[in-house]
C-alpha positions as a Markdown table, in Angstrom:
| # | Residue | x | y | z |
|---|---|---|---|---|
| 1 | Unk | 0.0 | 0.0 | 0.0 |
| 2 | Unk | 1.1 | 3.4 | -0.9 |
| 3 | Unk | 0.8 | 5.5 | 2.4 |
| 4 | Unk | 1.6 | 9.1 | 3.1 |
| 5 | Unk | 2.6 | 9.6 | 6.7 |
| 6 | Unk | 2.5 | 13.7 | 7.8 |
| 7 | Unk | 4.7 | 14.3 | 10.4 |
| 8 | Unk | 6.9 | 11.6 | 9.6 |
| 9 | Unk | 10.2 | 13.6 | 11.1 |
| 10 | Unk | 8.3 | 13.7 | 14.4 |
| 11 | Unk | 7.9 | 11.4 | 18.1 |
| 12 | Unk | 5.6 | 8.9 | 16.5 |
| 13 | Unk | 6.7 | 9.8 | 12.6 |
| 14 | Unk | 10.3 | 8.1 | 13.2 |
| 15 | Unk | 9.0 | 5.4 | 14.8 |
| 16 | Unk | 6.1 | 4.6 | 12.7 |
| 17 | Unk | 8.2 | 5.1 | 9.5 |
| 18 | Unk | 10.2 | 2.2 | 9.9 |
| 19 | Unk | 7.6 | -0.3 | 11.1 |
| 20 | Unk | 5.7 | 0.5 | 7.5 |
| 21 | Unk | 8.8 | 0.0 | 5.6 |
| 22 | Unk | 9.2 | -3.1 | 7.4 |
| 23 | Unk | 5.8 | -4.3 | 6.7 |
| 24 | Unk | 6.2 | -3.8 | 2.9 |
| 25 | Unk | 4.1 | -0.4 | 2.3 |
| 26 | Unk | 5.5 | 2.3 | -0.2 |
| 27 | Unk | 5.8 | 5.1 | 2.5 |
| 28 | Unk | 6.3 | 9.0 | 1.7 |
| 29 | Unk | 6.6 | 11.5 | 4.3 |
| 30 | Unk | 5.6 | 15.1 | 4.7 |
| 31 | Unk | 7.0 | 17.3 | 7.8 |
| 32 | Unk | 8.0 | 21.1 | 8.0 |
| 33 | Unk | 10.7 | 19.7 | 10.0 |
| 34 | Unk | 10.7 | 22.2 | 13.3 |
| 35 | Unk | 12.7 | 19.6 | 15.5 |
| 36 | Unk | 15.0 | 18.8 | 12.6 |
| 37 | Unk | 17.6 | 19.8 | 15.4 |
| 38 | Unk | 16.4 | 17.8 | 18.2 |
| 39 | Unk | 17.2 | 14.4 | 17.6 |
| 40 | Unk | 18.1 | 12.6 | 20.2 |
| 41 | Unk | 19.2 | 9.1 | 19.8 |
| 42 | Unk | 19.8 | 6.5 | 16.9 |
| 43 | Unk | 18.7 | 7.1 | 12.8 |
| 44 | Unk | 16.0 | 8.4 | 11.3 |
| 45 | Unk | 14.9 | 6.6 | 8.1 |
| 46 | Unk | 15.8 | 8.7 | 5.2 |
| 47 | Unk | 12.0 | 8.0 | 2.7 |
| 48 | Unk | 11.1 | 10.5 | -0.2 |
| 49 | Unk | 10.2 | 13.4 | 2.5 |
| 50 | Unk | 8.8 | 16.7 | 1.4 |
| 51 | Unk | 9.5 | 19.2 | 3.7 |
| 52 | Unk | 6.3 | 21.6 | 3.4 |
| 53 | Unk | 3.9 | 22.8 | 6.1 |
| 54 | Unk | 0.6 | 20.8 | 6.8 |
| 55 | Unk | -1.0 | 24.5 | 6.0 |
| 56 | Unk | 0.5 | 24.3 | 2.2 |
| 57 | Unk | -2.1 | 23.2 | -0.8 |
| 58 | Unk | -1.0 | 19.6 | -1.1 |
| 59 | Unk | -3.2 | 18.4 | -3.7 |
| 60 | Unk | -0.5 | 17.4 | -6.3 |
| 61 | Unk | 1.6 | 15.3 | -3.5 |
| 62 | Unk | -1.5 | 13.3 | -2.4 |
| 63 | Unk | -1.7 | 12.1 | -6.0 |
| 64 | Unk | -1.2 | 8.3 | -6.0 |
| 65 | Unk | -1.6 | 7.0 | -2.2 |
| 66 | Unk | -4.1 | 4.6 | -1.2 |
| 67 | Unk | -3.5 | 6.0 | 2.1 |
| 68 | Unk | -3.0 | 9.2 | 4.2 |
| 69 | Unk | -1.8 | 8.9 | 8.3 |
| 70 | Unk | -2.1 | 12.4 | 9.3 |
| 71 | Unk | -0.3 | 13.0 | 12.4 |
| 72 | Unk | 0.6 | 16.5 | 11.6 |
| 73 | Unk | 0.0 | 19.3 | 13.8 |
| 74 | Unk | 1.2 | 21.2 | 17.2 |
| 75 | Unk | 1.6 | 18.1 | 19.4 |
| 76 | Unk | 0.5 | 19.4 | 22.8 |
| 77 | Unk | -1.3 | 21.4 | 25.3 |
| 78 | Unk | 1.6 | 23.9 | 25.7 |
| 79 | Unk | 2.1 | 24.1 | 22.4 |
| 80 | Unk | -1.8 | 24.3 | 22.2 |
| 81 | Unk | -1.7 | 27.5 | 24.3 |
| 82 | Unk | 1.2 | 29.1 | 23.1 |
| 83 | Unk | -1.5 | 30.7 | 20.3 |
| 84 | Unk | -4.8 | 29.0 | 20.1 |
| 85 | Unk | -5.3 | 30.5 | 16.9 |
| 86 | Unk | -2.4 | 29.1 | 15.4 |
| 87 | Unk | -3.6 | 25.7 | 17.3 |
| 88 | Unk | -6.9 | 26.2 | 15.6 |
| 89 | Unk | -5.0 | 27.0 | 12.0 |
| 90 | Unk | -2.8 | 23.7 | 12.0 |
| 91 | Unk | -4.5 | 21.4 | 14.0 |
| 92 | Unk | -8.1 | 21.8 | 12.7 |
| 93 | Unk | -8.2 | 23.9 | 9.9 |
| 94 | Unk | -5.5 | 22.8 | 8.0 |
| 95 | Unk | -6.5 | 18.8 | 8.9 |
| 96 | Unk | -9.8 | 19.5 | 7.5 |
| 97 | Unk | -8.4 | 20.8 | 4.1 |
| 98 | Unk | -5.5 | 17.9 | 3.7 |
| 99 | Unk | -8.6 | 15.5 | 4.3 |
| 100 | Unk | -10.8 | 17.5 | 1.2 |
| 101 | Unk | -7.7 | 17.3 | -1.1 |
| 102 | Unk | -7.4 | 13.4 | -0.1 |
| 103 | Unk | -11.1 | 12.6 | -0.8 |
| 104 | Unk | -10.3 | 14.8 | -3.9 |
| 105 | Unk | -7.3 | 12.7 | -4.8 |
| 106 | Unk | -9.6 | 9.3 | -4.2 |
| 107 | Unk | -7.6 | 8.8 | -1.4 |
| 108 | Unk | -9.2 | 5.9 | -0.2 |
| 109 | Unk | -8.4 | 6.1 | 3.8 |
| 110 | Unk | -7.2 | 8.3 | 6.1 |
| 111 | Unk | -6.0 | 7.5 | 9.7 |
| 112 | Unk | -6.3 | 10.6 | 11.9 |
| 113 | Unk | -3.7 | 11.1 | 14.6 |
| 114 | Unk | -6.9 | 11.8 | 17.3 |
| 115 | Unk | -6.5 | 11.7 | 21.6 |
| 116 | Unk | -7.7 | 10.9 | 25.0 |
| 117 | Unk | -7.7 | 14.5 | 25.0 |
| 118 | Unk | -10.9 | 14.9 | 23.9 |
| 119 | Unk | -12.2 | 13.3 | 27.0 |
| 120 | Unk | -10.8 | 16.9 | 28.8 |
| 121 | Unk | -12.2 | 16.5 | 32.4 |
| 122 | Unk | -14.0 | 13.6 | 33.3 |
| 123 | Unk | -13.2 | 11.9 | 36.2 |
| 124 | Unk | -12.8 | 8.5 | 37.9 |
| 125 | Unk | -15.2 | 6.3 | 35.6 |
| 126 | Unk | -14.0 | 4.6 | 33.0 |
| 127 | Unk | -14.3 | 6.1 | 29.5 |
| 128 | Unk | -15.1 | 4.4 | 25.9 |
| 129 | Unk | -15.4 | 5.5 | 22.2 |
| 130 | Unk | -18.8 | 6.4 | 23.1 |
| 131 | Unk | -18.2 | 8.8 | 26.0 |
| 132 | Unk | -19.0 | 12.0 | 26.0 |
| 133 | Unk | -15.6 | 14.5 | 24.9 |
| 134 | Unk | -15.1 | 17.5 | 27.7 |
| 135 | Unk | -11.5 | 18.7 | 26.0 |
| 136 | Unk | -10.2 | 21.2 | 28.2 |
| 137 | Unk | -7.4 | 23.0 | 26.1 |
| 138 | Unk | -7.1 | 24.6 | 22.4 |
| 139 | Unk | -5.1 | 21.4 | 21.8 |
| 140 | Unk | -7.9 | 18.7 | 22.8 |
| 141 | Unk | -10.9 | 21.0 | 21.6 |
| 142 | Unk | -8.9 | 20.7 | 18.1 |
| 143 | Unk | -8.6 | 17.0 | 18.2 |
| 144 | Unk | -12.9 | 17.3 | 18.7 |
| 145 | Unk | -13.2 | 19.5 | 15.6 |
| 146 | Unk | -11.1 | 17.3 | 13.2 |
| 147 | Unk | -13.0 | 14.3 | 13.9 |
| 148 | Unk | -16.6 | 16.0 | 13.8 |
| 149 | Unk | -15.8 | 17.1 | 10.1 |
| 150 | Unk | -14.3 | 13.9 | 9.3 |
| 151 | Unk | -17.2 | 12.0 | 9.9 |
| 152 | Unk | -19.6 | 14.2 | 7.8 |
| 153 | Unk | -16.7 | 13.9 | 4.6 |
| 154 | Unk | -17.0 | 9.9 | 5.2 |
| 155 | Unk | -18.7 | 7.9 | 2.3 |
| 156 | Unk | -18.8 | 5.0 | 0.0 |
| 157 | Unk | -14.7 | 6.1 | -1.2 |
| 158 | Unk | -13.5 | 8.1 | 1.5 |
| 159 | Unk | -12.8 | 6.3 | 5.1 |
| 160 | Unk | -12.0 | 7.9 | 8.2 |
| 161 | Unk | -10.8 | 6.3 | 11.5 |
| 162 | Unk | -9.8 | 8.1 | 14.4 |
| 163 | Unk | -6.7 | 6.8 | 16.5 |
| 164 | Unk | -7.6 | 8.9 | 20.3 |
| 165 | Unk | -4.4 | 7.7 | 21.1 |
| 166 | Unk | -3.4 | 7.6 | 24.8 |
| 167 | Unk | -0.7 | 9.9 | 26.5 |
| 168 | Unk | 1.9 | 8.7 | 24.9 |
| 169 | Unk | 6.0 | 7.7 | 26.5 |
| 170 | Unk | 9.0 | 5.9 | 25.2 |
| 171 | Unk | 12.3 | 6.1 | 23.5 |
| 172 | Unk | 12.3 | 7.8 | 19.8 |
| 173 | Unk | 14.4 | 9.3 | 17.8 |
| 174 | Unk | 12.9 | 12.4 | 18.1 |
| 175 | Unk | 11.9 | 12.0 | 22.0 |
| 176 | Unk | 9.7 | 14.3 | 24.2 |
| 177 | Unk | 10.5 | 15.2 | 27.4 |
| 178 | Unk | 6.9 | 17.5 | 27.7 |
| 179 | Unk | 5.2 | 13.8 | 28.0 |
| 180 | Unk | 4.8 | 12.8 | 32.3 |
| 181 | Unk | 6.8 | 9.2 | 31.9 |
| 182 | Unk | 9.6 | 10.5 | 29.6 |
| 183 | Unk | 9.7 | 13.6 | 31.9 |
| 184 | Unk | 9.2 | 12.2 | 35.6 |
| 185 | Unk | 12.1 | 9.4 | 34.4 |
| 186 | Unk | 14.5 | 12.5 | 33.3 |
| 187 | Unk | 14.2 | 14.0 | 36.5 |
| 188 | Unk | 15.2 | 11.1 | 38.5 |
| 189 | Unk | 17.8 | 10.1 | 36.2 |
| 190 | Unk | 19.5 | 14.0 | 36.4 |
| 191 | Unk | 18.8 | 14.8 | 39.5 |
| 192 | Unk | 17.2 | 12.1 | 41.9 |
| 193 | Unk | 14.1 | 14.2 | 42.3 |
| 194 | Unk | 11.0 | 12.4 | 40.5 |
| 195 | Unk | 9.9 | 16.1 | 40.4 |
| 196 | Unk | 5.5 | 16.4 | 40.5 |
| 197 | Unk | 4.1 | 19.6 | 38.7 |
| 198 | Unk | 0.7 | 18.6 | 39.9 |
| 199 | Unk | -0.8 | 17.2 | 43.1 |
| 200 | Unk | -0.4 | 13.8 | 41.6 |
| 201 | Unk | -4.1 | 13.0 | 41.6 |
| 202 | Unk | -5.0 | 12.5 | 37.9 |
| 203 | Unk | -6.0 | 9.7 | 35.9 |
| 204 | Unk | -4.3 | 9.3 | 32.9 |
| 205 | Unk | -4.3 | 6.1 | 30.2 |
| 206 | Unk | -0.8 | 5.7 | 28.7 |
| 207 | Unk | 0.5 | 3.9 | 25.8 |
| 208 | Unk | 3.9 | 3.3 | 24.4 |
| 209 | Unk | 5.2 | 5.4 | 21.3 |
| 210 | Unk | 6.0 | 1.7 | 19.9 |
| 211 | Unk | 2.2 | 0.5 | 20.5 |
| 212 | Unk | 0.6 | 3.7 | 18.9 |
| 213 | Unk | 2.9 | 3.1 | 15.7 |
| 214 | Unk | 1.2 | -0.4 | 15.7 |
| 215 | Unk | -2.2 | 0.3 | 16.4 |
| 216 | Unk | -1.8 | 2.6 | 13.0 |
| 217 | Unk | -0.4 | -0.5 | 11.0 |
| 218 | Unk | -3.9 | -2.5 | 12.7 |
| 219 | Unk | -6.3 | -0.2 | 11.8 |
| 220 | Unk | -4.3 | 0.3 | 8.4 |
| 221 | Unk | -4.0 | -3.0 | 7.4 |
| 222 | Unk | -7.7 | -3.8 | 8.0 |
| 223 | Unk | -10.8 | -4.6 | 6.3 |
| 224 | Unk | -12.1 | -1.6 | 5.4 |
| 225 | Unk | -15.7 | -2.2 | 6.6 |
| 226 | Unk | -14.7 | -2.4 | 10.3 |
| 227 | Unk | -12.4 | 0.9 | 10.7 |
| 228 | Unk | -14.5 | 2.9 | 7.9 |
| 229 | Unk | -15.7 | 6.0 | 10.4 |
| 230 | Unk | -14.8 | 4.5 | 13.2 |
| 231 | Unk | -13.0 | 5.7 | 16.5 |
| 232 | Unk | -10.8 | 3.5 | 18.8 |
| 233 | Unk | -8.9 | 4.4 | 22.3 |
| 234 | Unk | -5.5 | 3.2 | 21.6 |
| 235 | Unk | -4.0 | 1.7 | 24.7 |
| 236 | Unk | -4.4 | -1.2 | 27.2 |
| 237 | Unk | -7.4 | -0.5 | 29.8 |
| 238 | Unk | -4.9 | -1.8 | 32.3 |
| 239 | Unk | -2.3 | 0.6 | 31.8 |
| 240 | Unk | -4.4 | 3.6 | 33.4 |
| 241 | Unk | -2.5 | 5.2 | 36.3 |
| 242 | Unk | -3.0 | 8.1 | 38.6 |
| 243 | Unk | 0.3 | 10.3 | 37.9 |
| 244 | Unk | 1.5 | 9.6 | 41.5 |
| 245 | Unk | 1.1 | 6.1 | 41.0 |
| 246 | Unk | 3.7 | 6.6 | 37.8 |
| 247 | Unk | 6.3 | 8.7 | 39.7 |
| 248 | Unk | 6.4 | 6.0 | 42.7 |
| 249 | Unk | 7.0 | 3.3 | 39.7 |
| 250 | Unk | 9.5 | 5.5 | 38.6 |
| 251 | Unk | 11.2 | 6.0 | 42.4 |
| 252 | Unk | 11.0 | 2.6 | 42.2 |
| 253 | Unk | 13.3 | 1.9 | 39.4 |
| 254 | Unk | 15.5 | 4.6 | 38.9 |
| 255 | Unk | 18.3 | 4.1 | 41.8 |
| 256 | Unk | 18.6 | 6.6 | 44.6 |
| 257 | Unk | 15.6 | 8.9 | 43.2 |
| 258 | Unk | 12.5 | 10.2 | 45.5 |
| 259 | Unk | 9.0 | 11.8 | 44.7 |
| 260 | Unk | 9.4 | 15.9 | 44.9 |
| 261 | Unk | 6.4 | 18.4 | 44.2 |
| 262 | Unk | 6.8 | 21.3 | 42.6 |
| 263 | Unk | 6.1 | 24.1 | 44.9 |
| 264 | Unk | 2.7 | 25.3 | 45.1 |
| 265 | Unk | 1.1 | 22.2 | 43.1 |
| 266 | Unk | -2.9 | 22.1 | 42.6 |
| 267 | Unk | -4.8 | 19.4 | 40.3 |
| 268 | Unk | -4.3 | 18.7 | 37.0 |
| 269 | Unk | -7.5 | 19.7 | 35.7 |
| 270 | Unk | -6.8 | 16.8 | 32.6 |
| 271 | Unk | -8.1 | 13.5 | 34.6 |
| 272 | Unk | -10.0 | 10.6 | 32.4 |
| 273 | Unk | -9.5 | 6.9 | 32.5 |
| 274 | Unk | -10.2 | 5.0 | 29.7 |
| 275 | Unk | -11.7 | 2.0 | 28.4 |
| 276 | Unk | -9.2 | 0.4 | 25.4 |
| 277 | Unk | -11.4 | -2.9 | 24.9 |
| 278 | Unk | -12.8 | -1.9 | 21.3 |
| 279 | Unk | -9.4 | -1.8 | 19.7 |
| 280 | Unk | -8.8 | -5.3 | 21.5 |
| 281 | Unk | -11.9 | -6.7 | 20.0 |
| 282 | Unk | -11.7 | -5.2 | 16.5 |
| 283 | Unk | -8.1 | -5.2 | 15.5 |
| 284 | Unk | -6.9 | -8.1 | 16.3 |
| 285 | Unk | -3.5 | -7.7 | 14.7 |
| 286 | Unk | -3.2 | -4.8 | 17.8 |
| 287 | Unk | -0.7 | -6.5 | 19.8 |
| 288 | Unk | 0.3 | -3.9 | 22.7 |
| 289 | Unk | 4.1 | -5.0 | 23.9 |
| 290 | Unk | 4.8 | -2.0 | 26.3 |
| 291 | Unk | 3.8 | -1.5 | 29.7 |
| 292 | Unk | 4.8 | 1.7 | 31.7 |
| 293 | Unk | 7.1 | -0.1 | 33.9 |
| 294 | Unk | 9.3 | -1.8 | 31.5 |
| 295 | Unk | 8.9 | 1.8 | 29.6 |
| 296 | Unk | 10.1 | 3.3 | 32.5 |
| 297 | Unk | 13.0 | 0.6 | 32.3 |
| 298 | Unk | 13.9 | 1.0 | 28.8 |
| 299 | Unk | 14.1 | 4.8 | 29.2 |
| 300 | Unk | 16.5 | 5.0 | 32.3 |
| 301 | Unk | 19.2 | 2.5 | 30.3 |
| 302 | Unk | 18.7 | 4.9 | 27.3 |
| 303 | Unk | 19.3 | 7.8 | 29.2 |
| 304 | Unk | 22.1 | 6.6 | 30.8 |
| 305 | Unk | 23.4 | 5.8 | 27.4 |
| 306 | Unk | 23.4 | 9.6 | 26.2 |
| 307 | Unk | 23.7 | 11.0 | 29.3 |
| 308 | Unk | 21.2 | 13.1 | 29.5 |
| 309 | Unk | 21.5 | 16.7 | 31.8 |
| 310 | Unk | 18.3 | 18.6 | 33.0 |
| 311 | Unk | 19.0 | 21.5 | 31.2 |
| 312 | Unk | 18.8 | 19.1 | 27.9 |
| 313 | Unk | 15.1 | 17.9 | 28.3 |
| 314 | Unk | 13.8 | 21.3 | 30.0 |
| 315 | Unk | 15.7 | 23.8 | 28.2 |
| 316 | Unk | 15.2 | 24.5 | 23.8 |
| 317 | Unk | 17.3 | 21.7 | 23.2 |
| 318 | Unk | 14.3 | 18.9 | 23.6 |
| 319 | Unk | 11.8 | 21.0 | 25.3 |
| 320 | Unk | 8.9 | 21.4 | 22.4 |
| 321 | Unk | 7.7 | 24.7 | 23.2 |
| 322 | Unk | 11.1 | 26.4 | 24.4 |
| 323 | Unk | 12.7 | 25.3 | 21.3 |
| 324 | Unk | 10.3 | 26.9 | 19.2 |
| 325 | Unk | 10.3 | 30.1 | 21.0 |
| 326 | Unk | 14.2 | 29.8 | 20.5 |
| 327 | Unk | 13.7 | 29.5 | 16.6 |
| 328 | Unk | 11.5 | 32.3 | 16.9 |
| 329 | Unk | 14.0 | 34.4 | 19.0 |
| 330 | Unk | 16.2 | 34.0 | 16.4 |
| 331 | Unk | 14.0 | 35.0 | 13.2 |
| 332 | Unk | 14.5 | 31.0 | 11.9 |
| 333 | Unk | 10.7 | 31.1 | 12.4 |
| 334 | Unk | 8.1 | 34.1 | 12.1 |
| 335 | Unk | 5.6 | 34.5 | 15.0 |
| 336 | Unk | 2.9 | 32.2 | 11.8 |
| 337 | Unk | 5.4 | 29.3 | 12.7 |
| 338 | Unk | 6.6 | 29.6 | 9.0 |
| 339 | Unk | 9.7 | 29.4 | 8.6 |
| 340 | Unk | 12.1 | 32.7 | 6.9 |
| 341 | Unk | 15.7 | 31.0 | 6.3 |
């Protein structure tokens, strides 16, 4: 299968990439390439890349794939906030339009990059496909948008599924230190503090970056008829965790480390637990390997590898957000997020 992957150069992109190629698919990629500086262990996959913004007419480039996995956008709440209208632009707007010019293209599928996000606020109860969404930031109430206009474009040639993937963790190329396991582990590894920015309380669902990648290559590889429109939590139902409960696992591993709080921390007003049977019963080729524990595992012996410092994962080197302001700061970037030289 001919598949188009947007945001190939990003945290899931280089991980994805190489499980399509493995699996025999034709893969081209499409990423403006923000974090082209950022990598931060092994090799990213070199695949016939166009470096272009998700916000460019792409019509002629869709051309010829069977499929489109649009992951695409500004990947988180801080991000989200830095300019919700820019959040609105790339994440929603701009999603919309790349899924118009697919259908256009007779693109026949196209695997959005959706989230547990949408579920916002919501609690101790368990949440499926069918739960209400209650998103709670510019990133999450973009996430909504996308997948209500998706499911009015569906029809007989053009099919839709939404991946609401869970908060993601794990070792990538392009790793994130903004996400609570890769960021709680960096802490104790640089300093010994498994440092809380929140009271702890939260519910969260959490999948590996590995997992997410195959849950794309499930739905992808498919029979059409039972993806076509259709939305599925990607995670395990067993791997929900309050965020205290993650830090302790991570005290618990990483040698001589201790849960901290951050001075002055409230509740995380993001708190939903969800229910990840559907993608259990439907894709059976879904075969989750990753639990946060041996996550947890796999990132302390990688960092230890590249010796990570804390002023690597919170400063502009591998922090998301501060390495954009920094391209900013330094007119690589205009204030659009388009890029000048």
């Amino acid at each position: 299968m001919r598949v188009l992957v947007t945001g190939s150069k990003g945290y899931i992109g280089t991980v994805l990439v190489p499980m399509l190629l493995e699996r025999g698919h034709e893969v081209g990629g499409l990423d403006t390439d923000y974090f082209r500086a950022c990598t931060f262990t092994g090799n990213i996959i070199d695949i016939n890349d166009h470096k272009l913004d998700v916000r460019e007419n792409l019509e002629d480039i869709l051309h010829g794939f069977d499929s489109v996995i649009h992951l695409a956008g500004l990947s988180n709440d801080p991000l989200g906030d830095y300019n919700p209208n820019l959040t609105e632009d790339i994440n929603y707007k701009a999603s919309v339009a790349l899924a118009e010019l697919a259908k256009k293209a007779s693109v026949e599928r196209f695997l959005f990059a959706s989230s547990c996000s949408n579920y916002g606020a919501s609690g101790d109860n368990f949440l499926d496909e069918d739960s209400d969404f209650n998103p709670v930031t510019p990133y999450g109430k973009s996430k909504v948008l996308v997948e209500m206009a998706l499911n009015k474009m569906a029809n007989d040639n053009f099919s839709p599924t939404y991946l609401r993937a869970s908060t993601a963790f794990g070792v990538s190329p392009r790793l994130r230190f903004d996400l609570v396991v890769n960021n709680l582990t960096a802490w104790a590894f640089t300093t010994g503090r498994v440092h809380l920015k929140s009271d702890g309380t939260p519910w969260r669902p959490l999948v590996h970056v590995s997992d997410i990648s195959r849950a794309y290559i499930a739905a992808l590889e498919a029979p059409r008829e039972i993806v076509h429109n259709e939305a599925f939590n990607v995670g395990v139902t067993t791997e929900n965790y309050r965020i205290r409960e993650v830090a302790e696992m991570v005290e618990d591993i990483v040698p001589g480390s201790e849960v901290n709080f951050a001075d002055n921390v409230g509740p995380d007003k993001r708190c939903y637990r969800v229910d990840c049977n559907k993608i259990a019963r439907t894709l059976h080729d879904f075969k989750p390997q990753w639990t946060v524990r041996r996550g947890i595992e796999d990132l302390y012996e990688t960092y230890k590898k590249v010796g990570i410092k804390l002023e690597d994962f919170e400063g502009p080197k591998f922090m998301r957000i501060a390495h954009i302001k920094q391209l900013i700061e330094g007119s690589r970037l205009d204030n659009n997020l388009r890029w000048i030289a």
